[in-house]
KOLBA-886147 format. One record per residue: residue in three letters; x, y, z of N, C-alpha, C, O in turn. Coordinates in pm, whole numbers, padded with zeros to 5 digits, always signed. Example, Ala and Ser with C-alpha at 12.3 -4.5 7.8 and 13.67 -1.06 7.14 Angstrom:
<rs>
ALA+01319-00569+00780+01230-00450+00780+01320-00330+00780+01424-00332+00846SER+01285-00225+00708+01367-00106+00714+01290+00003+00787+01341+00114+00804
</rs>
This chain:
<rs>
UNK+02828+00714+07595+02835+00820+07493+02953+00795+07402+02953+00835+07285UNK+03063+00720+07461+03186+00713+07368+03193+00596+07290+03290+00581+07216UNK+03066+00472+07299+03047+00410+07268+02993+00431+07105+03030+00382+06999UNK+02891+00524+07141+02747+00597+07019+02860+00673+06970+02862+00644+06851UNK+02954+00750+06991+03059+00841+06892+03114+00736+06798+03073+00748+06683UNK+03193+00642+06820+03286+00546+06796+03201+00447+06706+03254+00393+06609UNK+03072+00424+06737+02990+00313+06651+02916+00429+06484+02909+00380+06372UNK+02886+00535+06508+02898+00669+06439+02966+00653+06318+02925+00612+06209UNK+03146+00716+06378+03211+00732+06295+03267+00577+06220+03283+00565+06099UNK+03280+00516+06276+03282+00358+06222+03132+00347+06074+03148+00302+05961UNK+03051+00383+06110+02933+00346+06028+02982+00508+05884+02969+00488+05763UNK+03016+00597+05920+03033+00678+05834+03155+00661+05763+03159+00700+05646UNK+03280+00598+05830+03386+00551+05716+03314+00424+05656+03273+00490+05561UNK+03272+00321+05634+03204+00248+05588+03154+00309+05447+03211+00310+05338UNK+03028+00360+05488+02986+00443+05412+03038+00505+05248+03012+00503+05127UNK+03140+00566+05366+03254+00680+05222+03314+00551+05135+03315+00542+05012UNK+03365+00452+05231+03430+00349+05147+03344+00304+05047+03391+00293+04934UNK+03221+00275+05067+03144+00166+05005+03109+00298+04868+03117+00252+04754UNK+03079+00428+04877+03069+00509+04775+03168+00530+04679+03147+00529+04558UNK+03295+00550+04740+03424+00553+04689+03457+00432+04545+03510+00453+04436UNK+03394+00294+04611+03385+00162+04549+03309+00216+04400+03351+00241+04286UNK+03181+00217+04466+03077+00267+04390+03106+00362+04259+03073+00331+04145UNK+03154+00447+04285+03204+00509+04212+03329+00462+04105+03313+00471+03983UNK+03435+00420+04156+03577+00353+04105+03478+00251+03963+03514+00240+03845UNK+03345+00188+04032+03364+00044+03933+03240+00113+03837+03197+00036+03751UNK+03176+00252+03843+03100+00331+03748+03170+00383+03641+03131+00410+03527UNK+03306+00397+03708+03421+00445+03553+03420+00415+03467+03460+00495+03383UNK+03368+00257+03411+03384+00212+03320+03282+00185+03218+03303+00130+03110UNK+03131+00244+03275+02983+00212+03247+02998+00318+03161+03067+00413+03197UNK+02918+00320+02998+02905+00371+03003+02764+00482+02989+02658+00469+03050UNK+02794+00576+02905+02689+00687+02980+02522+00654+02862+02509+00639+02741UNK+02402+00654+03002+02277+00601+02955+02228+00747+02908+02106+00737+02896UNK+02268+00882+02874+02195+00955+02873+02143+00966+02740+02218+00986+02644UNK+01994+00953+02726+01922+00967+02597+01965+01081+02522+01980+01060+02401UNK+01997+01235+02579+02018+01294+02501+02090+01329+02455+02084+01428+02382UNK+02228+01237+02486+02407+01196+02437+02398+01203+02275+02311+01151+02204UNK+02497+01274+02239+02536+01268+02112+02561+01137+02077+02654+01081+02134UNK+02502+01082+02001+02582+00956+01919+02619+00918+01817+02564+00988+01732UNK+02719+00805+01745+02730+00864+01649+02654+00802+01532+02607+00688+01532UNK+02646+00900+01421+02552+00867+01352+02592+00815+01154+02530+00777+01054UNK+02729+00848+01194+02802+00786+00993+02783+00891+00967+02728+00870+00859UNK+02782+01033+00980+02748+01144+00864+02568+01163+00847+02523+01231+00755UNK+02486+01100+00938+02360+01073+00885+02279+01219+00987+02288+01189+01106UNK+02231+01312+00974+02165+01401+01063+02097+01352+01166+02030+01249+01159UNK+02110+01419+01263+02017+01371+01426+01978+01476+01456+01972+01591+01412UNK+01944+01409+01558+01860+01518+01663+01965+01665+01693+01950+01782+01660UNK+02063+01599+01762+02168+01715+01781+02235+01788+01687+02304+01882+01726UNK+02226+01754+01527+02320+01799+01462+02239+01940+01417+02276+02056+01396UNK+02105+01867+01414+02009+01978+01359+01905+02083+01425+01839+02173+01374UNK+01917+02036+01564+01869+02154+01649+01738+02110+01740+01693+02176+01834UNK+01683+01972+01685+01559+01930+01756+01563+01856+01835+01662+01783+01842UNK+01468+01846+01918+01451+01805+02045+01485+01623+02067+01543+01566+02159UNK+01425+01572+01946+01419+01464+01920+01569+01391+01897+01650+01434+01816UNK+01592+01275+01982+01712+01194+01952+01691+01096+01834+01771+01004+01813UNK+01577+01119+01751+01541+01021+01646+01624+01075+01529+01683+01181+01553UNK+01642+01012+01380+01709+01056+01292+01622+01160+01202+01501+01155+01181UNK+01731+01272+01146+01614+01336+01058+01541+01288+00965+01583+01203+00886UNK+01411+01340+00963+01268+01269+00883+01348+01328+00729+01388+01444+00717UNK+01359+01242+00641+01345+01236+00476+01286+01123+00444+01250+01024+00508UNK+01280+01168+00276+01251+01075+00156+01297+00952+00136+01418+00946+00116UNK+01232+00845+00135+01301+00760+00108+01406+00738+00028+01369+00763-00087UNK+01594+00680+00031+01680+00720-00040+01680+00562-00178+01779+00515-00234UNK+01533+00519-00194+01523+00402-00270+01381+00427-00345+01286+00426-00268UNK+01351+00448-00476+01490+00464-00516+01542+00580-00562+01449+00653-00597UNK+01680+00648-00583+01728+00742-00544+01685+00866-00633+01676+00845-00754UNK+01656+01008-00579+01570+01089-00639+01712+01143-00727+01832+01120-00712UNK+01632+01225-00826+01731+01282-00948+01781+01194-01048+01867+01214-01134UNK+01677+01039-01007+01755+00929-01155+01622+00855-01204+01520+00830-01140UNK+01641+00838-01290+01556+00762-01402+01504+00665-01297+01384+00646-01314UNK+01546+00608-01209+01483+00510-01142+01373+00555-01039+01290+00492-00974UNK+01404+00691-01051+01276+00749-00930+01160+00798-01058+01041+00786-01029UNK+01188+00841-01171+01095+00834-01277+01005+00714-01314+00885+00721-01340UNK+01111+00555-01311+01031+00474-01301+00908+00410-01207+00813+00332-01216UNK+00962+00480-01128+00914+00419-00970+00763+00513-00975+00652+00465-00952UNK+00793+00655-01010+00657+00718-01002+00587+00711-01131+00470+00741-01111UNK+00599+00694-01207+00535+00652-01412+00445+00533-01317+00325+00556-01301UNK+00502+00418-01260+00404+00298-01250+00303+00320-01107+00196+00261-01089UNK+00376+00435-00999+00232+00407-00936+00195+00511-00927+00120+00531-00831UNK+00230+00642-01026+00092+00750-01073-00028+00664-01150-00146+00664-01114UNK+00041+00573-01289-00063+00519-01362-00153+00392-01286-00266+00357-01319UNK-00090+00348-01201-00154+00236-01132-00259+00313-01089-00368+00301-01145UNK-00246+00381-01008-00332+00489-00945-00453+00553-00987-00549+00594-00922UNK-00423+00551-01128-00492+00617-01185-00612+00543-01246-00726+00587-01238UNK-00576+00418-01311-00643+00318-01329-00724+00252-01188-00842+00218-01192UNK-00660+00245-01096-00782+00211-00955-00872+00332-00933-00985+00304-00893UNK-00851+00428-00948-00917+00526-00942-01052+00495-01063-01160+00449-01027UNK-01030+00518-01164-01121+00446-01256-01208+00390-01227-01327+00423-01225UNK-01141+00266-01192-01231+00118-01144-01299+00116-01013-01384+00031-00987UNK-01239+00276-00873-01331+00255-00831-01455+00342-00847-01525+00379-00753UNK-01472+00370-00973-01597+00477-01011-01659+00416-01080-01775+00449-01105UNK-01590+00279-01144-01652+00180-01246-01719+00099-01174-01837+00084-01204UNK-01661+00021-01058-01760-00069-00984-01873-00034-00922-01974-00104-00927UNK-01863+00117-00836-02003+00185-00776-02084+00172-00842-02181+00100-00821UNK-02047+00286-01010-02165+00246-01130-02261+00165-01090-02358+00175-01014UNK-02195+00045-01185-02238-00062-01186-02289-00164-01048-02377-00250-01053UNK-02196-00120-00915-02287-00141-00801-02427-00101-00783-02501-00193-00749UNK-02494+00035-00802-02583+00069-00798-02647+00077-00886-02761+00117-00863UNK-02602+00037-01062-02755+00007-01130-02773-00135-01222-02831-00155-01328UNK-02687-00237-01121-02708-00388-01196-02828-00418-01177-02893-00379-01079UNK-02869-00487-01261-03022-00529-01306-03036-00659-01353-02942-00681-01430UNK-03097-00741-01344-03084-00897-01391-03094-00975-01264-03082-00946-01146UNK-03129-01120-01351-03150-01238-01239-03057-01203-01127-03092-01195-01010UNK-02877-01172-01191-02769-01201-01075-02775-01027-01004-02681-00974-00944UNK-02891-00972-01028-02853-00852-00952-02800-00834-00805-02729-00738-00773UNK-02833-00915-00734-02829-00886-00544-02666-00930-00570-02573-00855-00539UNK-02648-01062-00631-02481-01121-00600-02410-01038-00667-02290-01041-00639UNK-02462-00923-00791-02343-00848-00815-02320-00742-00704-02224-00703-00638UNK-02417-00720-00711-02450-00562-00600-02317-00567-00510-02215-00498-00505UNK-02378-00719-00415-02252-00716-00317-02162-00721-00338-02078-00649-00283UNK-02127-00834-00457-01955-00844-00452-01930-00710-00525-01830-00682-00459UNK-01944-00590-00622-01931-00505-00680-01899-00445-00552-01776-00436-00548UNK-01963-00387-00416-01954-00346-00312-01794-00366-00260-01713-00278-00230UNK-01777-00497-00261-01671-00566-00245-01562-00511-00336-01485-00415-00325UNK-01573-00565-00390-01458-00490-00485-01407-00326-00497-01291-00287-00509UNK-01508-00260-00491-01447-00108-00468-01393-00071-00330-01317+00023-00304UNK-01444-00159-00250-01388-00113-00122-01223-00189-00103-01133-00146-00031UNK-01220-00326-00202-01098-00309-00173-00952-00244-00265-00830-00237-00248UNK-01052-00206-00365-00955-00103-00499-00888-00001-00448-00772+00038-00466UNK-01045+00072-00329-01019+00198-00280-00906+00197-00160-00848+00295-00114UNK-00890+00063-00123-00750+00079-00023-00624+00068-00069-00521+00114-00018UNK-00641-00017-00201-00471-00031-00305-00488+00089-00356-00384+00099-00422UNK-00561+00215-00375-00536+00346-00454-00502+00422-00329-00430+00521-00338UNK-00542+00387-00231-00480+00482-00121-00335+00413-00078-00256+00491-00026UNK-00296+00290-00092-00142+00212-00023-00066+00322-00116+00021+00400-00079UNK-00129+00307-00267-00012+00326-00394+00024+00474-00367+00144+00502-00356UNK-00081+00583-00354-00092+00702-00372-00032+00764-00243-00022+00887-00245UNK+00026+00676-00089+00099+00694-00016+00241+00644-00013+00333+00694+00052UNK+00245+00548-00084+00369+00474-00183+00441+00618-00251+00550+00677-00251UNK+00311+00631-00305+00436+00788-00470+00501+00909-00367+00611+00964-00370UNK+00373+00927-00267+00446+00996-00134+00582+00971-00046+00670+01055-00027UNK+00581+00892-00018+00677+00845+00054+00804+00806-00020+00903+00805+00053UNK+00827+00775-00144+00959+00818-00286+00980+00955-00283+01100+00980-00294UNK+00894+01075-00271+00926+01187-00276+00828+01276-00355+00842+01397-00374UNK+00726+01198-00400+00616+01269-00535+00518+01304-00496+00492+01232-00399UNK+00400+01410-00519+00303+01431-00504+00231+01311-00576+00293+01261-00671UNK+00124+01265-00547-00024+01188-00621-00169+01276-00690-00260+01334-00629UNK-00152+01263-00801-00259+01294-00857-00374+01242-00891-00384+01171-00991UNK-00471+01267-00818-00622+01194-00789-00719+01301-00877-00839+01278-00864UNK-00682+01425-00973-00776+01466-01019-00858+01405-01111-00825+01312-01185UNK-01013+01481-01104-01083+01354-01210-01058+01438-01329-01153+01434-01407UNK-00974+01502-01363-00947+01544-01532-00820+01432-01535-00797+01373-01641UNK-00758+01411-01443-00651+01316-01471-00650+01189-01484-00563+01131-01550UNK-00794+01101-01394-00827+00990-01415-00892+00973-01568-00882+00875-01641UNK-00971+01113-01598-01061+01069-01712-00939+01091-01878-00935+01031-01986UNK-00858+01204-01820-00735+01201-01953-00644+01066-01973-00612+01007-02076UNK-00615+01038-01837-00487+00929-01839-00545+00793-01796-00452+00713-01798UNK-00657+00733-01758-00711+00614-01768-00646+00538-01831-00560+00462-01786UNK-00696+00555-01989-00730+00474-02103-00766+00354-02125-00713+00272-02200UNK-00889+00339-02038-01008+00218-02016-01066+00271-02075-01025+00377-02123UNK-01195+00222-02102-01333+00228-02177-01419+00278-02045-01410+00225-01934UNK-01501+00384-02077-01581+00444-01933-01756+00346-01969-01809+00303-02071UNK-01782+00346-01867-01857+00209-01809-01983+00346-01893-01987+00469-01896UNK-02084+00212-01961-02209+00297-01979-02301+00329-01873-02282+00291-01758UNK-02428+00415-01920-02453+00485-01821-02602+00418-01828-02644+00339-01912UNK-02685+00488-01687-02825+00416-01692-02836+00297-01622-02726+00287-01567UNK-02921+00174-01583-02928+00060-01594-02873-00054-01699-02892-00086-01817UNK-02773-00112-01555-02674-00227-01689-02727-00358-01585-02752-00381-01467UNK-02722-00426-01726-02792-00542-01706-02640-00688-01688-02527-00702-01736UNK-02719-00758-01603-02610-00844-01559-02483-00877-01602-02369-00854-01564UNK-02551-00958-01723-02486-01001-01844-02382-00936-01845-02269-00978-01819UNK-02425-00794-01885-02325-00674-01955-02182-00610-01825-02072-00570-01863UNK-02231-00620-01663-02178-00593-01619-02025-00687-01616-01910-00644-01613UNK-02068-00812-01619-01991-00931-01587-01873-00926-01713-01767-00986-01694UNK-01890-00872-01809-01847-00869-01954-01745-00728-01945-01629-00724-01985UNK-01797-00652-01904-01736-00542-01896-01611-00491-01797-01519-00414-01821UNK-01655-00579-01654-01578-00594-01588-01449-00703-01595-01331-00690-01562UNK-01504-00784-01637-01391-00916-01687-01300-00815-01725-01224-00759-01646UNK-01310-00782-01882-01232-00678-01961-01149-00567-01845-01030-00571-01814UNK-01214-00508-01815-01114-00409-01728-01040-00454-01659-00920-00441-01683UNK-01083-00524-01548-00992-00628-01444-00843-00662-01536-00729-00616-01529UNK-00912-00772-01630-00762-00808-01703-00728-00678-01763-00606-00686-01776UNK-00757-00584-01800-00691-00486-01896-00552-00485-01793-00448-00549-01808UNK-00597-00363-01654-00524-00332-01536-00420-00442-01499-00297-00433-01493UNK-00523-00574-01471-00364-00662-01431-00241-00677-01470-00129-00681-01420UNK-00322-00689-01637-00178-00689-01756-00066-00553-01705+00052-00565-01672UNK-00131-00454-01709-00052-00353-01727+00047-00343-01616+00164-00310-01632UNK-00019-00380-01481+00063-00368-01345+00154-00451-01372+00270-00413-01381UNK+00115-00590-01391+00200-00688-01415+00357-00658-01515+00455-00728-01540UNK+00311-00506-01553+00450-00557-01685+00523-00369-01568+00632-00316-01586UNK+00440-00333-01488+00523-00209-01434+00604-00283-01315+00691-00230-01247UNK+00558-00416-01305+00636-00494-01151+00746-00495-01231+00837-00425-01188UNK+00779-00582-01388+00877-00590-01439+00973-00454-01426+01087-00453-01380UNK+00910-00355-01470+01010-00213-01500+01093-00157-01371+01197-00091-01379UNK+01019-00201-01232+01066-00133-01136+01131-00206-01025+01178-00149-00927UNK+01135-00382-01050+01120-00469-00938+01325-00467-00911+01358-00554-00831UNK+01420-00402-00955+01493-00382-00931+01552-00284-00880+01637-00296-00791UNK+01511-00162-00934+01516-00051-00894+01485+00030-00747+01552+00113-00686UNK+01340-00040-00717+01219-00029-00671+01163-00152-00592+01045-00182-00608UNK+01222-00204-00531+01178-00346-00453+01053-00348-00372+00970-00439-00369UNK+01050-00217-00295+00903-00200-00191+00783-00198-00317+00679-00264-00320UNK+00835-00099-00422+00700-00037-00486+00683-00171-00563+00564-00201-00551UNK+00738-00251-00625+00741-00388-00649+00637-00492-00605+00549-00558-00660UNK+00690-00478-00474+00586-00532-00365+00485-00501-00381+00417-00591-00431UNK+00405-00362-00352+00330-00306-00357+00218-00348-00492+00101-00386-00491UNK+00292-00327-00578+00222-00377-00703+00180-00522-00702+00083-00565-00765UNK+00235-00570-00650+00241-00695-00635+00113-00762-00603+00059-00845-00676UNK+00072-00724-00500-00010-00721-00404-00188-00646-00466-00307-00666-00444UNK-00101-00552-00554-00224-00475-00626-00298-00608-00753-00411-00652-00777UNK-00151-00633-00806-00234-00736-00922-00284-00849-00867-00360-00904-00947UNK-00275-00907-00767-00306-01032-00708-00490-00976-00682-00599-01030-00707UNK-00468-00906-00651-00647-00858-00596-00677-00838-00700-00751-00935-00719UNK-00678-00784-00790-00697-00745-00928-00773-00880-00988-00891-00914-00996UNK-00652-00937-01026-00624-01115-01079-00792-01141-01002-00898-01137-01065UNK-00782-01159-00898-00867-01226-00784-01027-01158-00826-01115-01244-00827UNK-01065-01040-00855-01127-00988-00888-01194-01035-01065-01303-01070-01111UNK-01116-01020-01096-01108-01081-01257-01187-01210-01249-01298-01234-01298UNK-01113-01282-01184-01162-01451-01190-01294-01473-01106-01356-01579-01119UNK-01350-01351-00999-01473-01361-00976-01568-01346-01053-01671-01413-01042UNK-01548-01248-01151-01643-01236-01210-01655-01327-01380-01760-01328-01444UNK-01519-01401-01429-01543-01445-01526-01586-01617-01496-01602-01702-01583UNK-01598-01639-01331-01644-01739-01276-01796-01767-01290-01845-01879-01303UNK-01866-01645-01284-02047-01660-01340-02044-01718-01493-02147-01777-01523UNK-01956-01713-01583-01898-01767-01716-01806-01888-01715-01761-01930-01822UNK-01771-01959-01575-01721-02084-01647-01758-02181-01656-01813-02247-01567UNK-01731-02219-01790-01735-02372-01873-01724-02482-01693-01637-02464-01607UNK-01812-02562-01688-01778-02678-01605-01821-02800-01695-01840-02758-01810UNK-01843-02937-01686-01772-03052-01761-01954-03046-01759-01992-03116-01853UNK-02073-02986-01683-02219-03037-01707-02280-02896-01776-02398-02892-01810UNK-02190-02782-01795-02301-02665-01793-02157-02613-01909-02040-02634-01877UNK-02188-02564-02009-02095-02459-02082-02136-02312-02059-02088-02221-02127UNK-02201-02297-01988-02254-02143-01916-02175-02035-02016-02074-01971-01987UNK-02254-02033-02149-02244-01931-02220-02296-01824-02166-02276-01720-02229UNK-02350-01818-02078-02405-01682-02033-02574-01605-02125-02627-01495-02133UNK-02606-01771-02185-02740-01712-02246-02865-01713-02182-02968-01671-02234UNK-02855-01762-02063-02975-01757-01975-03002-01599-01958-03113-01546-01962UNK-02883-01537-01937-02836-01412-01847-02873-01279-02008-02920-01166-01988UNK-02842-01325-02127-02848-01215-02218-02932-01234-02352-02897-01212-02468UNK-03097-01299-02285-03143-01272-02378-03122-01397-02521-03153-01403-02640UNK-03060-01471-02435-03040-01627-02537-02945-01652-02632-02935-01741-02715UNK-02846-01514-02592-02718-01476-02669-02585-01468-02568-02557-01398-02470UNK-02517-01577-02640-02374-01600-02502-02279-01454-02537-02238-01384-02629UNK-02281-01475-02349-02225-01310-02343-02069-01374-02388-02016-01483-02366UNK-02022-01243-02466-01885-01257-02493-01758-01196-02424-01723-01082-02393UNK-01701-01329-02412-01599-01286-02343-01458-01351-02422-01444-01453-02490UNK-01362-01244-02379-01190-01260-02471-01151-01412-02440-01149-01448-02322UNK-01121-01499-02538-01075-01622-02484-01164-01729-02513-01128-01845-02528UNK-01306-01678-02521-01393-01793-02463-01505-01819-02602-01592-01905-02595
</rs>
């Protein structure tokens, strides 16, 4: 019995020691608790402001900065960008659903094509003007006031005419994005981007369709097979 006492208290100073340790070399760790104040530069948190969340408070993006001409620029180019894809994607359906002519099936689709991918750069941009701090305006009194494209005719359009019409718009839009990358690409580096990305599809779009029209070294593909024995006209060509 005095054996089991003695082997006991031996195992319980052990013990205290080895906690004691334990403790001494935790002094210096420091503390993992998620919901620790930390510090933050002056920037609002979770704790400063009352919510649950250790994440930083949700704002506006501070680029580029609201109350200056540069947040004017930033929303001028992708309200109007916006506004113009909006357009084009009411212009391509059109004309998706009433091309007519030899190239009808290959417009159909790629026309298909094309609005579906307009309709995702009018939704990037129009979450773009959001995320600067702006509402987006998608009304159709606003697409049809502030466009200033030419609105696609109505009825059955014939190949020829689609390919002609679209050329024209495509480049109208590119031009224009192209000169709002200029106005904002300092100011405005993301929305920059953004545009960026818009005229490239654009561009890409453009050159599909003025591709049923190009000159190769065996065919000058005036486009008179397509209109009636009269080369469709196009800017440039």
């Amino acid at each position: 019995m005095k054996n089991i006492i003695l082997t006991s208290a031996l195992l319980l100073g052990t013990a205290l020691a080895g906690g004691a340790g334990a403790q001494s070399a935790g002094m210096g760790v420091p503390s993992t608790n998620v919901n620790a104040a930390a510090s933050t530069s002056g920037q609002a948190s979770a704790q400063s402001t009352g919510t649950a969340s250790p994440l930083p408070y949700n704002r506006a993006t501070t680029l580029p900065s609201s109350g200056t001409t540069d947040l004017n620029k930033s929303v001028a180019a992708l309200q109007n960008t916006l506004t113009e894809l909006q357009a084009l994607q009411l212009q391509t359906k059109q004309a998706h659903w009433n091309v007519s002519g030899t190239l009808w099936y290959t417009l159909h689709e790629l026309l298909q094509d094309h609005y579906e991918g307009i309709s995702k750069y009018a939704d990037d941009v129009a979450e773009r003007q959001l995320a600067v701090g702006a509402s987006s305006d998608g009304r159709a009194i606003t697409i049809v006031a502030a466009s200033r494209l030419p609105e696609i005719p109505g009825g059955f359009l014939d190949d020829a005419q689609v390919i002609s019409f679209l050329t024209y718009q495509y480049e109208t839009v590119g031009q224009r994005i192209y000169q709002r990358i200029g106005d904002v690409e300092k100011v405005d580096p993301t929305t920059a981007n953004l545009l960026q990305e818009v005229e490239h599809a654009i561009e890409k779009y453009q050159w599909q369709m003025r591709a049923f029209l190009q000159n190769t070294p065996t065919d000058p593909n005036t486009g008179a097979d397509l209109n009636n024995g009269r080369p469709v006209p196009l800017r440039g060509k």
